[in-house]
C-alpha positions as a Markdown table, in Angstrom:
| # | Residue | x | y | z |
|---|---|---|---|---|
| 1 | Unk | 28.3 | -0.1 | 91.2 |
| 2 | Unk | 24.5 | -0.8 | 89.8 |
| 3 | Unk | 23.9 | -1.8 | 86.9 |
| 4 | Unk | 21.5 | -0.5 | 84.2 |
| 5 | Unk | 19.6 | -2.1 | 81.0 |
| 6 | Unk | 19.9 | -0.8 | 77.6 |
| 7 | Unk | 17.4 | -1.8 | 75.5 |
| 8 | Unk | 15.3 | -4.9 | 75.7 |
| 9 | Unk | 17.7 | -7.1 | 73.8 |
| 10 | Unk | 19.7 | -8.2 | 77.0 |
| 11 | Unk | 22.2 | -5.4 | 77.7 |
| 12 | Unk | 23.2 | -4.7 | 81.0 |
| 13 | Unk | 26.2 | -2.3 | 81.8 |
| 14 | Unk | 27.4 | -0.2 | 85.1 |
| 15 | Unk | 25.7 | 2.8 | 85.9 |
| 16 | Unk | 28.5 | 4.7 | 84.7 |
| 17 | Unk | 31.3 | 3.9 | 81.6 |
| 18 | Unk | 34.0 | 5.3 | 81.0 |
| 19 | Unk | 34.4 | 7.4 | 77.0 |
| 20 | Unk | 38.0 | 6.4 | 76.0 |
| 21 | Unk | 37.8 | 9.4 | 73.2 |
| 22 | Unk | 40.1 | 11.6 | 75.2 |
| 23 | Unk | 43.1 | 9.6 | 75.9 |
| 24 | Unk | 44.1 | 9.6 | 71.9 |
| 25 | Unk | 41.4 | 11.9 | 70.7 |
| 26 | Unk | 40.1 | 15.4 | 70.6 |
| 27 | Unk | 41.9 | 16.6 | 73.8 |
| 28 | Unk | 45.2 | 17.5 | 74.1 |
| 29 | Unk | 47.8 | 16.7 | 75.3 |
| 30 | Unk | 47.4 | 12.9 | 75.3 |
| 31 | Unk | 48.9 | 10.6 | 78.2 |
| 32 | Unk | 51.4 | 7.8 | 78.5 |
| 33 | Unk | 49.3 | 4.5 | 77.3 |
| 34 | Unk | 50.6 | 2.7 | 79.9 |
| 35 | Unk | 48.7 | 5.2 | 82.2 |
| 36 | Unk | 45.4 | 5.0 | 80.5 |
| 37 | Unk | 46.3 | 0.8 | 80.7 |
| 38 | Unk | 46.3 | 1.5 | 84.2 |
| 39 | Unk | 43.5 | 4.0 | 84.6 |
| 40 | Unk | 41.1 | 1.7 | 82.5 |
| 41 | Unk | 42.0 | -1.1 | 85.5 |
| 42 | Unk | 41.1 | 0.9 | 88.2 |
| 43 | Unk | 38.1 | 1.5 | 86.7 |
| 44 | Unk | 36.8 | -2.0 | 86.5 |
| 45 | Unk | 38.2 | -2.0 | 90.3 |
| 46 | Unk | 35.7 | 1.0 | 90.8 |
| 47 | Unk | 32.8 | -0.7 | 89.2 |
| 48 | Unk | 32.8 | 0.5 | 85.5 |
| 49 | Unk | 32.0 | -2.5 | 83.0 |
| 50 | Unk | 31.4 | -0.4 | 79.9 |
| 51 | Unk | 33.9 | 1.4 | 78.1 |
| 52 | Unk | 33.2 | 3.8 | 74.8 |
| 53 | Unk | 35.4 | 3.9 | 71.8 |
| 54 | Unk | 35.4 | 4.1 | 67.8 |
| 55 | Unk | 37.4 | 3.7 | 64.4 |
| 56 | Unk | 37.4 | 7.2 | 64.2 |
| 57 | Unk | 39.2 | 7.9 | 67.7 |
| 58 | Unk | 43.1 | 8.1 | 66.4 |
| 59 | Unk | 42.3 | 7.0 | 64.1 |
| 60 | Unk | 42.3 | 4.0 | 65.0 |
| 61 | Unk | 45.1 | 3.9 | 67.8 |
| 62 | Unk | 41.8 | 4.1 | 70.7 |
| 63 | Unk | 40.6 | 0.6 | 69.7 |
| 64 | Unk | 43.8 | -0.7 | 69.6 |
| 65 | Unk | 44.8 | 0.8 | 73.6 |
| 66 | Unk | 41.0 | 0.1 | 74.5 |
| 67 | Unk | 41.6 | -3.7 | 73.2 |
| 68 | Unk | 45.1 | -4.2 | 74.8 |
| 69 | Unk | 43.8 | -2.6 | 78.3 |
| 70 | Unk | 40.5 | -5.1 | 78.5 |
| 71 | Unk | 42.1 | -8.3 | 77.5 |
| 72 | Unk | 42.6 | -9.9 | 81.3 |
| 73 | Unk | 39.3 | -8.8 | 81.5 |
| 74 | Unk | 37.4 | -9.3 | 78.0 |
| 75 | Unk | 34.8 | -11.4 | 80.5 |
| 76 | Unk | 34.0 | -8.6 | 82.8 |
| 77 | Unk | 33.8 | -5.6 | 80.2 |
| 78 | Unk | 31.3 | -4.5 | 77.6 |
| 79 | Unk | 32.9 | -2.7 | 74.8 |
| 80 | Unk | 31.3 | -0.5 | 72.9 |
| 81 | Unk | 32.6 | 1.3 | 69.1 |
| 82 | Unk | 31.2 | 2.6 | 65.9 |
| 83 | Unk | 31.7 | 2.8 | 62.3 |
| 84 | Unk | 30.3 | 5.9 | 60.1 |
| 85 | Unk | 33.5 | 7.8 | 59.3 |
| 86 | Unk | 35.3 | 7.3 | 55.9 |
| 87 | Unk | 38.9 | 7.6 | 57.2 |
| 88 | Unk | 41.5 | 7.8 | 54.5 |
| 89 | Unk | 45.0 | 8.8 | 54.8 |
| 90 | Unk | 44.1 | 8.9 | 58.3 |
| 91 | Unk | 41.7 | 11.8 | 58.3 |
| 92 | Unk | 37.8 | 11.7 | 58.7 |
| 93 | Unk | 36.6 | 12.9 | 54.7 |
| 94 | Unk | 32.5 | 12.8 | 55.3 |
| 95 | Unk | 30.3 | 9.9 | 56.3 |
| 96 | Unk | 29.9 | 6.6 | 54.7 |
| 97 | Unk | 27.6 | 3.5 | 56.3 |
| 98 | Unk | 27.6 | 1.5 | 52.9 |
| 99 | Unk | 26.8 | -1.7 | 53.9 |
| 100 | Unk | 30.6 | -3.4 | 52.3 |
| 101 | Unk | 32.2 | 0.0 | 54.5 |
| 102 | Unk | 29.8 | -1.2 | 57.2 |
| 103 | Unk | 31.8 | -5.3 | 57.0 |
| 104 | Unk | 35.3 | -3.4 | 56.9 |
| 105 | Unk | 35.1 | -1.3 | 59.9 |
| 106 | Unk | 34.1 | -3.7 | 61.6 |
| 107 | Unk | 36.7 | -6.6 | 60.8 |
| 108 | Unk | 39.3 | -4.1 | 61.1 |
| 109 | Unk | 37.7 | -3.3 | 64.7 |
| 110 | Unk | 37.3 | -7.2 | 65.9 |
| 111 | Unk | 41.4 | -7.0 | 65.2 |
| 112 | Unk | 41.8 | -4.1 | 67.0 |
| 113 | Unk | 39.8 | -4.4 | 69.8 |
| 114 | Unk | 41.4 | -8.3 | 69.9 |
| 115 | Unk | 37.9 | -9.6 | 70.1 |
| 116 | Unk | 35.9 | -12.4 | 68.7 |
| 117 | Unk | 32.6 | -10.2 | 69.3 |
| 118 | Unk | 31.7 | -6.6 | 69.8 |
| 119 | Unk | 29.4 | -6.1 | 72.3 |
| 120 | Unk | 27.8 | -2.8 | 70.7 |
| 121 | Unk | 27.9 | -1.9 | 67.7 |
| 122 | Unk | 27.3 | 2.1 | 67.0 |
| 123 | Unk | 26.4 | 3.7 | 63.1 |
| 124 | Unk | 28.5 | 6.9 | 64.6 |
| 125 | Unk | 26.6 | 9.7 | 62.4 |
| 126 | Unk | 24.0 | 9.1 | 60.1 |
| 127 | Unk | 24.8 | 8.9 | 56.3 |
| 128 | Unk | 22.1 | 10.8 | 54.7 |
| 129 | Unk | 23.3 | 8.5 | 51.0 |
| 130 | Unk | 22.4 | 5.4 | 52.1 |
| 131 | Unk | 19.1 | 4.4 | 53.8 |
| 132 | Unk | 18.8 | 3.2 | 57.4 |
| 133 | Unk | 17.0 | 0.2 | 56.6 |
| 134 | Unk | 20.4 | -1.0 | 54.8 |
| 135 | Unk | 22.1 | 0.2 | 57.6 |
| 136 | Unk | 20.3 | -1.9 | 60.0 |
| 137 | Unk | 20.2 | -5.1 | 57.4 |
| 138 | Unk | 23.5 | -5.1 | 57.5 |
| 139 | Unk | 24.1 | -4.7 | 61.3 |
| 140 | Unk | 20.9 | -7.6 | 62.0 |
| 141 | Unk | 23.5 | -9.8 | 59.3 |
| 142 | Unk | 26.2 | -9.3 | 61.6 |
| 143 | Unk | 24.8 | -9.8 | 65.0 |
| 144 | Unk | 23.6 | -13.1 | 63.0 |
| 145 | Unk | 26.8 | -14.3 | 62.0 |
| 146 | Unk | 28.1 | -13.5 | 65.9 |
| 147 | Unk | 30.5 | -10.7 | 65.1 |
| 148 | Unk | 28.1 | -8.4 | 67.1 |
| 149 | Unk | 26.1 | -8.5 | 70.3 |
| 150 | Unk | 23.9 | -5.5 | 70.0 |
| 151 | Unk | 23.2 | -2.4 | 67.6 |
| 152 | Unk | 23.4 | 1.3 | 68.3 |
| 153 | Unk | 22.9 | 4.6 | 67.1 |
| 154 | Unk | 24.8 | 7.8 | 67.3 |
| 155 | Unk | 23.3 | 11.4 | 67.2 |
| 156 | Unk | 20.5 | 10.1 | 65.3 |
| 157 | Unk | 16.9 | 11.8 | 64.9 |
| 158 | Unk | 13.8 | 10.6 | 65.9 |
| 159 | Unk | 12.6 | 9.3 | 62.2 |
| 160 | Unk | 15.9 | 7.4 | 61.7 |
| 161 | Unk | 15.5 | 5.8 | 64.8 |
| 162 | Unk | 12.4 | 4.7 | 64.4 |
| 163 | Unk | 13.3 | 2.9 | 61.0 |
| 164 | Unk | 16.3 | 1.4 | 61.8 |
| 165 | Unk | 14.8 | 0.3 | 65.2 |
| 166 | Unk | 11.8 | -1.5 | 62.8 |
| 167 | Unk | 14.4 | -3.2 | 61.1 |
| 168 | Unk | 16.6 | -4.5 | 64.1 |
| 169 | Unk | 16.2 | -3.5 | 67.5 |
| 170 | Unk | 18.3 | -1.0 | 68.9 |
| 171 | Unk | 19.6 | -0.7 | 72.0 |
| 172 | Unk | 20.8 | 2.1 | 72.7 |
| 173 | Unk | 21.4 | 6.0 | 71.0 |
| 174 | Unk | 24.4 | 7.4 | 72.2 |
| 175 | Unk | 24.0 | 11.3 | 72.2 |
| 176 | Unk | 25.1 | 14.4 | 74.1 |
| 177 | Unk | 23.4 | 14.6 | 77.4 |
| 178 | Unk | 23.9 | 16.9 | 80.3 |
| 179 | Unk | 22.5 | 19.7 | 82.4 |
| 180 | Unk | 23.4 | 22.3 | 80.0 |
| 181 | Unk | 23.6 | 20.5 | 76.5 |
| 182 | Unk | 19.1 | 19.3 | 77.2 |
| 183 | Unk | 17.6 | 19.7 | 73.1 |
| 184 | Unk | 16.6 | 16.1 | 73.3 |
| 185 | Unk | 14.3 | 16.3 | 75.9 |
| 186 | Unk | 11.9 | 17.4 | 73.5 |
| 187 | Unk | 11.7 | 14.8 | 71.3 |
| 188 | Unk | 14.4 | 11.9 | 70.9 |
| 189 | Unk | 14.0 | 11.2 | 74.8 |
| 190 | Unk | 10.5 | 10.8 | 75.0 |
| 191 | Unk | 10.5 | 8.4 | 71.2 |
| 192 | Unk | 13.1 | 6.2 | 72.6 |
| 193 | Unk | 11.4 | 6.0 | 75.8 |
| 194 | Unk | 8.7 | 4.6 | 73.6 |
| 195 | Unk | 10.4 | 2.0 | 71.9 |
| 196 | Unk | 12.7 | 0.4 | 74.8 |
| 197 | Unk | 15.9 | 2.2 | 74.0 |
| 198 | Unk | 18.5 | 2.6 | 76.0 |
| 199 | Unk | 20.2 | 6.5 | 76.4 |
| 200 | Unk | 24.2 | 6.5 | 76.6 |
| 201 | Unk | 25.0 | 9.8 | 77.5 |
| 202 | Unk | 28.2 | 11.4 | 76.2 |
| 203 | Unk | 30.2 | 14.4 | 77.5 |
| 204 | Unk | 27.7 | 14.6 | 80.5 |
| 205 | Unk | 30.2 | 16.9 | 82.3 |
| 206 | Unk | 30.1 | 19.3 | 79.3 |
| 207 | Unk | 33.3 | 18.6 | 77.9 |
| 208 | Unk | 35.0 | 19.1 | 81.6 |
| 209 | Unk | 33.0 | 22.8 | 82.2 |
| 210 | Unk | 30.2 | 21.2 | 84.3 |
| 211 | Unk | 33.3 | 19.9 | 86.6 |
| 212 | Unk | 34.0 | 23.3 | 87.8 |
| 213 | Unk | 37.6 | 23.2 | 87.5 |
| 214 | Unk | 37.6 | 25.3 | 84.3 |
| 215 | Unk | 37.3 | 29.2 | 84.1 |
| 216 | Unk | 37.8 | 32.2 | 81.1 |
| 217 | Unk | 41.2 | 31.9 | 81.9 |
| 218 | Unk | 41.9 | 28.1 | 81.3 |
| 219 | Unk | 44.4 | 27.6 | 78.1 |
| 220 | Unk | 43.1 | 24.7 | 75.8 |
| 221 | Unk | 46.1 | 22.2 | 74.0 |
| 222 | Unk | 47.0 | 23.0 | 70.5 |
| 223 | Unk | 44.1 | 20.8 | 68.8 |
| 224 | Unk | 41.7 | 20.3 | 71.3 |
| 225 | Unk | 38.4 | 20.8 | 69.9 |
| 226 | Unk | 37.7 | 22.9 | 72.9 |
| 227 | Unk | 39.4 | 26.1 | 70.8 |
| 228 | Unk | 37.1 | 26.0 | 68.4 |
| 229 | Unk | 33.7 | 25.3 | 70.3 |
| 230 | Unk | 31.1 | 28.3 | 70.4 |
| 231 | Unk | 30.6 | 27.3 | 74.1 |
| 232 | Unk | 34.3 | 27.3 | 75.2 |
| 233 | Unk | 35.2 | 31.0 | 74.1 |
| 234 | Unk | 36.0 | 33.3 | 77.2 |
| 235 | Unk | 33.3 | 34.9 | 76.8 |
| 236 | Unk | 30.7 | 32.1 | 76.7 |
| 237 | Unk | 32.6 | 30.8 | 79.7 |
| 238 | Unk | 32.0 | 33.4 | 82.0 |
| 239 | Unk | 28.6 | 34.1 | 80.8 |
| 240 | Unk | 27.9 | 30.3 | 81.6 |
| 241 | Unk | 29.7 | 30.7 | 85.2 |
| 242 | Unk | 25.9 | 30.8 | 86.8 |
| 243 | Unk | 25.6 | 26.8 | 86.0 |
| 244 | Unk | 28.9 | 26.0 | 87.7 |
| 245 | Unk | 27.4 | 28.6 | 90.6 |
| 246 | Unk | 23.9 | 26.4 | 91.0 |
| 247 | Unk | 26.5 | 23.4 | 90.9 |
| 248 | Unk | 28.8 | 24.2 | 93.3 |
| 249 | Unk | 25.6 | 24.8 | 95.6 |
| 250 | Unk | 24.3 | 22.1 | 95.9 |
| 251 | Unk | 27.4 | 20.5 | 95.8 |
| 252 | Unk | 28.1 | 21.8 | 99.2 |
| 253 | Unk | 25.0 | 20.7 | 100.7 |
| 254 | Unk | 25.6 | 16.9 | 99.6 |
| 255 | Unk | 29.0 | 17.5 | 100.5 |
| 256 | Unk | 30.1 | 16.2 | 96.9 |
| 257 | Unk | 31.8 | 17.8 | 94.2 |
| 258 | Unk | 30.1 | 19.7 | 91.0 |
| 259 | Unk | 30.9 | 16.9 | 88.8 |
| 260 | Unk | 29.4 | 14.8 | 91.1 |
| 261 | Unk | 26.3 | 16.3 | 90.8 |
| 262 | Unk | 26.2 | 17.0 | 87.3 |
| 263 | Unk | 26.6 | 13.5 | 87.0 |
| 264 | Unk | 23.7 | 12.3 | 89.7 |
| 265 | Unk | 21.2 | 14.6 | 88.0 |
| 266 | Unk | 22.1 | 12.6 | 84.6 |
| 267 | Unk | 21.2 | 9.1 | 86.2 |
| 268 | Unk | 18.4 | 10.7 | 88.2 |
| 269 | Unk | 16.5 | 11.6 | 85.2 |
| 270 | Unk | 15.7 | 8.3 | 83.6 |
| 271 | Unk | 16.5 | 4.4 | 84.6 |
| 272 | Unk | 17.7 | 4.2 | 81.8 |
| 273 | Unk | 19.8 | 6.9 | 80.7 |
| 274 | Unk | 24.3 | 5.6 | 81.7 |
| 275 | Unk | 26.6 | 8.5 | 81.6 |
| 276 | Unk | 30.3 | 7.9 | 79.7 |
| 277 | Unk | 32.4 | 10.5 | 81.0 |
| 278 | Unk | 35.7 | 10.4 | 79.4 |
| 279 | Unk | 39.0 | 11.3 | 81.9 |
| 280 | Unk | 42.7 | 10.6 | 81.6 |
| 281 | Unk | 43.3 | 11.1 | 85.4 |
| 282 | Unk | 43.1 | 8.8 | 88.2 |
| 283 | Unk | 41.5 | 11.3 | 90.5 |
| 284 | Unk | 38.8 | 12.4 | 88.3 |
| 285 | Unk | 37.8 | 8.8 | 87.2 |
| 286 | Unk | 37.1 | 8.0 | 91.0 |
| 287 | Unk | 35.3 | 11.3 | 91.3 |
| 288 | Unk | 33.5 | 10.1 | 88.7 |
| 289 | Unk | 32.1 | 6.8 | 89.9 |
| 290 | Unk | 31.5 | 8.3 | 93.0 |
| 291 | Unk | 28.7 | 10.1 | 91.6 |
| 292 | Unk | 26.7 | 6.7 | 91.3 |
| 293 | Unk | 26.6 | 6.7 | 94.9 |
| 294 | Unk | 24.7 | 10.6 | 95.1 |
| 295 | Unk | 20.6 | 9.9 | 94.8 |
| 296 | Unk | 18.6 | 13.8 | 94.6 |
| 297 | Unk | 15.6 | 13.8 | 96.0 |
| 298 | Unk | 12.8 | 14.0 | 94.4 |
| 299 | Unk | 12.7 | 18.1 | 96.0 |
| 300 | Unk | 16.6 | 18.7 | 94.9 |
| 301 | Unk | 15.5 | 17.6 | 91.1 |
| 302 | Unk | 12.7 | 20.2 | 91.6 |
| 303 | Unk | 14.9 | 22.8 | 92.9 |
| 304 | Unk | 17.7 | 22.6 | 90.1 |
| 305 | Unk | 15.1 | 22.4 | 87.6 |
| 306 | Unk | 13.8 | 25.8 | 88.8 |
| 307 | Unk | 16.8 | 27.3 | 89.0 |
| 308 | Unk | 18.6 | 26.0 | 85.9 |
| 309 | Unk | 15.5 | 27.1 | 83.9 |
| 310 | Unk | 16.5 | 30.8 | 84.9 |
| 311 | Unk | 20.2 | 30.1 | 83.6 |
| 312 | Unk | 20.1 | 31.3 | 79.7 |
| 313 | Unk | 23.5 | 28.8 | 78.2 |
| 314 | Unk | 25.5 | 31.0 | 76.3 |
| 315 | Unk | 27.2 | 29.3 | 72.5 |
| 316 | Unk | 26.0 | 26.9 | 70.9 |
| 317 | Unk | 27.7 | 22.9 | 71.8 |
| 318 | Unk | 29.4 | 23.0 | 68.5 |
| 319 | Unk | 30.1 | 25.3 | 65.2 |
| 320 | Unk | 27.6 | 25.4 | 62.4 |
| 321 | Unk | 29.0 | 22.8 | 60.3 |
| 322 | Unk | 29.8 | 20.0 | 62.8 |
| 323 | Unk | 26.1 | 20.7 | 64.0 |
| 324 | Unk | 24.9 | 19.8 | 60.3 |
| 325 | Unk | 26.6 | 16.5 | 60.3 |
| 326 | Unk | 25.0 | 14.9 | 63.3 |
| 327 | Unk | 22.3 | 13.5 | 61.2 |
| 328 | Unk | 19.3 | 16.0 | 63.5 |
């Protein structure tokens, strides 16, 4: 698989990761660990170098089956995580980036993870109580005293980037990127763009609608975060069929899948831009990486640009009050 650069500090990771979130996280039912030990294997077999975790996921219990899974291979891998959350009693209450909660997450995540070093270091939501400057300081200490490689933001806006970014480079934002979740195309795209920084895309396949495989009628677990989604009610679902229709189009003519294509269009659109799609099965996850292999012409950009501009997405990616806390 090719590889892509995040930032201009040095980091270099496979096209397309793989977001760990869902095997302990968010999506219901969760697998054997043995089978996500084995799943996150093939995928270095496939190609995939970076894999996508954090505190949060569990909590906890993701960075601990992320870091057992990577060890025979801790030379091979980038791993990314995040801090952000204050998790007590083992429940997300608020954000926190303090820099002393800033030191803890991370020693606790150097245990879990079993790692001397992590590669990239995500604030997971901004914490509107303590400056990004501190946030940054503390990070720019860190990657000084080698217990981090490189510093990331989460789901930040375009201000915060810009001041954390004058205080230590960062190399990449991790937000929600897709052909039906495109906000930051406005403005976060084009300001990173202009400083060097790198785009990891998360749910890129919409949170497994963009695959095709999902209609009004799927049932989601009991707590998936699917169920309570604006964008995942029946209705919204078959409102939003006429994206999967485009999809499957063109799908057919590259004789590819719909999450195939979902996921070309992602890389097509910048250089710099590497999808994480999260998946807990062996199929999808070579489906997947496939998709690296899929380059749309310059004509086939044009034509689902056209015809996706026609397509009105119906509910918004998430309620009210998650929407509040991604620091926008």
């Amino acid at each position: 698989m090719q590889q892509r650069k995040l930032g201009k500090e040095g980091l270099e990771v496979s096209a397309i990761g793989l977001g760990c979130m869902g095997m302990t996280f968010s999506y219901t039912p969760f697998p054997e660990k043995k089978d996500m030990i084995t799943l996150m294997a093939k995928a270095i077999e496939q190609g995939v170098t970076f894999f996508d975790t954090a505190e949060v996921y569990g909590p906890y219990n993701n960075e601990e089956l992320v870091g057992e899974a990577l060890a025979p291979f801790r030379n091979k891998v980038t791993i990314a995580t995040k801090f952000g959350f204050n998790i007590q009693d083992g429940k997300m209450v608020g954000v926190t980036s303090k820099p002393e909660h800033i030191r803890r997450a991370v020693e606790g995540s150097l245990k879990r993870l079993n790692v001397d070093v992590i590669d990239l270091l995500y604030q997971h939501r901004v914490d509107p109580n303590t400056p990004i400057e501190d946030v940054a300081g503390t990070v720019k200490e860190l990657i000084a005293e080698g217990k981090v490689k490189y510093f990331g933001l989460s789901e930040a806006g375009a201000n915060t980037i810009r001041r954390a970014h004058a205080v230590q480079p960062v190399s990449a934002l991790q937000s929600e990127y897709s052909m039906w979740t495109r906000q930051h195309e406005k403005e976060i795209i084009p300001t990173i763009e202009e400083l060097g920084i790198g785009l990891v895309a998360f749910s890129p396949l919409g949170k497994g609608f963009l695959a095709g495989k999902m209609d009004e009628h799927t049932k989601f677990g009991e707590g998936d975060i699917r169920n309570i989604l604006p964008r995942y009610t029946e209705e919204a679902r078959v409102a939003n069929k006429a994206l999967l229709d485009l999809l499957h189009a063109f799908a057919e003519k590259r004789n590819a899948t719909p999450a195939q294509i979902a996921l070309a269009w992602v890389l097509a659109q910048k250089p710099w831009i590497v999808p994480i799609p999260g998946t807990t099965k062996l199929h999808r996850l070579a489906e997947n990486n496939g998709a690296a292999a899929i380059e749309l012409t310059t004509q086939e950009l044009q034509e689902i640009e056209t015809a996706s501009a026609r397509i009105e997405i119906v509910g918004n990616r998430y309620t009210e009050a998650m929407e509040r806390s991604t620091g926008l």
